[in-house]
Each structure stands twice: as structure tokens, then as C-alpha cells.
C-alpha positions in Angstrom: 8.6 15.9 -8.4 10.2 13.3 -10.8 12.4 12.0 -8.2 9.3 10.9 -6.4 7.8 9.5 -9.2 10.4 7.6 -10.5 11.1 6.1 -6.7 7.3 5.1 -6.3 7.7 3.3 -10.2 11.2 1.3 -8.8 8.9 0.2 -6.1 6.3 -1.3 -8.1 8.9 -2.6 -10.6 10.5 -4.4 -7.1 13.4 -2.4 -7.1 13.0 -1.2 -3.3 16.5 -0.2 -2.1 16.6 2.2 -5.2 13.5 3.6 -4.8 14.3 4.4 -1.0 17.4 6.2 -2.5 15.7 8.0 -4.7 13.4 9.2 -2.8 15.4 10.6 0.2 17.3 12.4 -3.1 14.0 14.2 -3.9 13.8 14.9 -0.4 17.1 16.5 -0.5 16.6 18.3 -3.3 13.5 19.8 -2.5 15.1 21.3 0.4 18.1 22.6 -1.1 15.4 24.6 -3.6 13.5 25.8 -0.5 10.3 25.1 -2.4 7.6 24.4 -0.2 5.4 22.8 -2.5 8.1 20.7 -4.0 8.8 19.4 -1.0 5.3 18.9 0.3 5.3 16.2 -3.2 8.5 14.6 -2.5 7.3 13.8 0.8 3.4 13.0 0.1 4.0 11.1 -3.3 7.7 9.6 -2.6 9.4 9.4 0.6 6.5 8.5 3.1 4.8 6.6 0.5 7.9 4.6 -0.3 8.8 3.6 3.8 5.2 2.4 4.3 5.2 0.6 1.3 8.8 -1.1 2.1 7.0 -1.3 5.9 10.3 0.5 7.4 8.6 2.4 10.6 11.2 4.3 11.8 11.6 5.7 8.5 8.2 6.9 7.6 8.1 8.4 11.2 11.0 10.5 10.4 9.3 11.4 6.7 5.7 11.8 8.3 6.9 13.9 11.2 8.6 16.1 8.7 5.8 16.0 6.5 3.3 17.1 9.2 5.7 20.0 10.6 6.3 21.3 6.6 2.7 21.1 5.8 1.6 23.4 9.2 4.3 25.6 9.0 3.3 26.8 5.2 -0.4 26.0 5.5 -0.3 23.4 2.6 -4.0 22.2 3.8 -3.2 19.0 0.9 -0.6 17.9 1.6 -1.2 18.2 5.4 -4.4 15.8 4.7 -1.7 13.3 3.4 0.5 13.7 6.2 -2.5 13.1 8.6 -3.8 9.5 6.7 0.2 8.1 6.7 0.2 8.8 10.4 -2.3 6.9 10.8 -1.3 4.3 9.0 1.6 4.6 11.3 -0.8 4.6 14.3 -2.3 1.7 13.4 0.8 -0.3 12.7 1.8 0.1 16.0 -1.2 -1.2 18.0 -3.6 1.1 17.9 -6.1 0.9 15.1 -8.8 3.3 16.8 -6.9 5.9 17.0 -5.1 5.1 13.3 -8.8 5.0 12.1 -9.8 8.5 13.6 -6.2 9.8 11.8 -7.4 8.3 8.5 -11.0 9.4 8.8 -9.3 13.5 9.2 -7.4 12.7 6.5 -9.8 11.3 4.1 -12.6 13.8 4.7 -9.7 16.5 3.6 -9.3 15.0 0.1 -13.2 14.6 -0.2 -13.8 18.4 0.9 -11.3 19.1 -1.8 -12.7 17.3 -4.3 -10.0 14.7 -5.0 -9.4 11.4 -4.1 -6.2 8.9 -3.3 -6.2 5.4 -4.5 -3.5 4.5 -2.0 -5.5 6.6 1.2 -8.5 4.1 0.0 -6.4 1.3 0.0 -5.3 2.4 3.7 -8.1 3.3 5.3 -9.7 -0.6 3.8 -7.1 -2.1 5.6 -7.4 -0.1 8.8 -11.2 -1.5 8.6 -10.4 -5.1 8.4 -8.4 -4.7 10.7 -10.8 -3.7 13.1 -12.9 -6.0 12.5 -15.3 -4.0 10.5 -15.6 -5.6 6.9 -18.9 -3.8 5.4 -17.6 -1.0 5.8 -14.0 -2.1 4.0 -15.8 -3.6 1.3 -17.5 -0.6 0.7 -14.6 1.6 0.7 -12.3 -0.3 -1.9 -15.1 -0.7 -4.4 -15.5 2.6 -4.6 -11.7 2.9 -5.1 -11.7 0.0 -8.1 -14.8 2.0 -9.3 -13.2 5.1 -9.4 -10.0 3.8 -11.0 -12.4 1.8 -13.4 -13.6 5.1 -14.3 -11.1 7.4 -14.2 -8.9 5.0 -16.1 -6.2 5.1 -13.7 -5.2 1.9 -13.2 -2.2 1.4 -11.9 -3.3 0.7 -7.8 -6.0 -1.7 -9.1 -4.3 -4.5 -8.8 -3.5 -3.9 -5.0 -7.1 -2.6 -4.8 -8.2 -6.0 -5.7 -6.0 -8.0 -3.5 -6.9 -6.1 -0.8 -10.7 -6.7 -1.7 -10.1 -10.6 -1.5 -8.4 -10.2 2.0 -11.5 -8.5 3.0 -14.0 -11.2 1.4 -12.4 -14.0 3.5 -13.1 -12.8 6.0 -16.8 -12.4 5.7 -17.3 -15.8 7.1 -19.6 -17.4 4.5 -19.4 -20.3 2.7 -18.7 -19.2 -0.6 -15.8 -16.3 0.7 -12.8 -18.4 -0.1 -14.3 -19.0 -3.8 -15.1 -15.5 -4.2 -11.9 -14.0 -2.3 -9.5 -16.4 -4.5 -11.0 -14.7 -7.5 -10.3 -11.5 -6.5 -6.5 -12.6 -6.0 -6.3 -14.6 -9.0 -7.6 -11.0 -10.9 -5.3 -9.2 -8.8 -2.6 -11.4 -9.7 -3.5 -11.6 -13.9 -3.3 -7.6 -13.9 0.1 -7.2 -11.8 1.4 -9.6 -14.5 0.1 -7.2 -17.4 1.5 -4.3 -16.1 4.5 -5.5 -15.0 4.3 -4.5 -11.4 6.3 -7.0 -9.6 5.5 -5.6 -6.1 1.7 -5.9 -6.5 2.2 -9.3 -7.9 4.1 -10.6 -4.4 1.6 -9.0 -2.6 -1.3 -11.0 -4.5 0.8 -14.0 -5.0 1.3 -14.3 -1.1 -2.2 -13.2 -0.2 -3.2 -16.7 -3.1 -0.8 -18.8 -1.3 -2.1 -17.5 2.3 -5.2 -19.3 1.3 -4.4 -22.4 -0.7 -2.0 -23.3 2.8 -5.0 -22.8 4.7 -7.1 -25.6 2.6 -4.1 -28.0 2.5 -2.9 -27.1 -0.8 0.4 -26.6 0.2 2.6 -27.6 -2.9 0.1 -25.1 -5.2 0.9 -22.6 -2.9 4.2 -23.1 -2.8 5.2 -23.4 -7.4 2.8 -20.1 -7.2 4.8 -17.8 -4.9 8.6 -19.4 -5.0 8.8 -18.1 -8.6 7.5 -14.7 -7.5 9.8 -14.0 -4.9 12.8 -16.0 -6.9 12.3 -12.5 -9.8 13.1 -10.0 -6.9 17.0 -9.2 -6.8 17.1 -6.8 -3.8 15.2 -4.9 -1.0 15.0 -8.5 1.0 14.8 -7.0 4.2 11.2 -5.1 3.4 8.2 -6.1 5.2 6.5 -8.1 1.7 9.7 -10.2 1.0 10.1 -11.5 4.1 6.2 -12.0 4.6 6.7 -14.1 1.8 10.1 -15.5 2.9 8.6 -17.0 5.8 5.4 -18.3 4.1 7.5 -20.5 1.6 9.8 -21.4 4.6 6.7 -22.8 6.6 5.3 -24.3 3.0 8.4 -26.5 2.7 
């Protein structure tokens, strides 16, 4: 279990490549033990959660797959409702959001029948939803995840919970959604910094300068997210570094 912690905190911290190692070591260890439950975490909370987040598909399909056969095999009914919601995810990053959204929706309904509830499964299934096209409903769903983090004091998603809340605001289609999502960004952005969480801060920092290159501010966009990316010192081929790679390519 603190393998997978300490590969999803290299991960916020930026340090990607570690964090993948660390968390295909959990993995391994887990299975040398032959500890079902210890494995069901290194998967759920570490190695599946660490592939999506570095956007490596064929390595979360391995990690869900395994995480899917592990939890129905030993009836872990949580960490099954995990597996579900990341192959979704999967689903969805492959083309087919109505049938990602239907994944998530199983998933989800799991956690909620159990009482419990995942920042990162709310972050998901909002993204899922703007995606298709359906912002009400996204909005709804991450407010209730910064509200329950609010709350519950844990904090440490809210910064992604708040970028992802801007993405969805922009594209409401109103007059004032740029104001309104580039304050969700600039929040996102101010709390990343606090906390030190280098990988939430790209993520905002892109999602900013997304926005400024769309209204012709091209040179704000580009001193706000060149220093960003400039801090990171490895995992270059992940899906957020080389978002961000080929933004500030474009912005020069």
C-alpha cells in the first residue's frame, strides 16, 4: 500500500517515470505476498491510476484488465467498482464515450451504494460529460466533488477539480464563460503552486494558455506555461508534457 502511495505523490510532484516504477514494484510485490486485498490497492490507488494519469493506454489496459480479473475472481465488490470506472476511462479514450459513460455510471453507483466516494472517479466521469457534449450535467458533478473535498478537508485533487471545472465553463457558450472559466484556472493554478503539485499545475497552466491563444494573447500564454514545463526533468513522453510541448511549439 505505500508503494502506491508514494508512486501517485511522484506523480503529482512531476516525477512520472518514477512513479511508473514504483508502482509496477507494488504491483509486484503485492503478488509475491498473494494478498488479495493488497493487490486490489496497488492496482486501484497506484498502477492503473498512475498509466491514465501519464495517458499510457496500453499500460492501463494491461493494469485494468488485471484489475478487473483480480477483483471477480476474489469478489472484491470495491475495488471491482474501480476497475469498472478506469475502463471506462479507457473506453472513452478510445472513441467511444457512450459506452465509457455507461462504464463510469456502474462504477460510480458502486462507490455511492457503498457509501464512499473518489475525487479522481468525479474528476473522470466530468470529463467523460464534456466530452459528450453534456455540460450541466459535468458542472454538476465536479462541484459536488470541490464541495466534498471543501468539506471533507481533503484537498489534494482540488486543484485538478477546479481546472477541470474551467474547461467545462468555456464551454457553456455565454458571454461571460471565458471570464468565469479563466478564474477557475487561475485558482486552480494559485493552489497547485501552494501545494507544490507540479503535475496539477501543467495541467492548469496549459488549460490558461489554451485560452489566452484563443483571444490572441499569445506571448501571455506563452511566459505562463514555458516556465511550467521548463521545472519538469523527466516523464517527456506522457500525454500532459507533450500537450504542452506542442502548445508552446505552436505559441512561438
Amino acid at each position: 500500500m505505500a508503494g502506491a502511495f508514494l508512486a501517485r505523490t511522484l506523480w503529482l510532484q512531476g516525477d512520472a517515470d518514477q512513479a511508473a516504477r514504483i508502482a509496477l514494484s507494488s504491483v509486484e510485490e503485492a503478488r509475491t505476498a498473494n494478498h488479495a486485498n493488497s493487490l486490489g490497492y496497488a492496482l486501484s490507488l497506484g498502477a492503473c491510476l498512475i498509466a491514465l494519469w501519464r495517458g499510457d493506454l496500453d499500460m492501463a489496459d494491461g493494469y485494468v484488465g488485471m484489475l478487473l480479473d483480480h477483483s471477480t475472481r476474489y469478489g472484491l465488490s470495491f475495488w471491482l467498482a474501480f476497475g469498472r470506472c478506469y475502463q471506462g476511462q479507457l473506453v472513452i479514450r478510445r472513441g467511444d464515450v457512450t459506452t465509457g459513460l455507461q462504464l463510469l455510471r456502474t462504477g460510480l453507483s458502486e462507490f455511492i451504494e457503498a457509501n464512499t466516494t473518489s475525487r479522481f472517479i468525479a474528476a473522470q466521469m466530468a470529463e467523460a460529460l464534456r466530452q459528450a457534449g453534456r455540460i450541466g450535467e459535468g458542472l454538476a458533478v465536479i462541484e459536488g466533488a470541490i464541495e466534498r473535498s471543501q468539506s471533507d478537508e481533503e484537498l489534494w485533487a482540488t486543484a485538478e477539480l477546479l481546472r477541470i471545472k474551467g474547461d467545462l465553463v468555456r464551454m457553456q457558450g455565454i458571454p461571460e464563460a471565458s471570464a468565469a472559466a479563466e478564474d477557475q484556472f487561475r485558482q486552480a493554478l494559485e493552489l497547485s503552486r501552494q501545494q507544490g503539485v507540479l503535475s496539477w499545475e501543467l495541467r492548469a497552466a496549459t488549460s490558461l494558455a489554451l485560452l489566452w491563444r484563443d483571444q490572441g494573447r499569445l506571448a501571455e500564454a506563452m511566459a505562463l506555461l514555458r516556465p511550467v514545463y521548463d521545472r519538469f526533468t523527466e516523464g517527456f513522453g506522457t500525454a500532459d508534457l507533450k500537450a504542452a510541448k506542442a502548445l508552446l511549439d505552436a505559441l512561438q
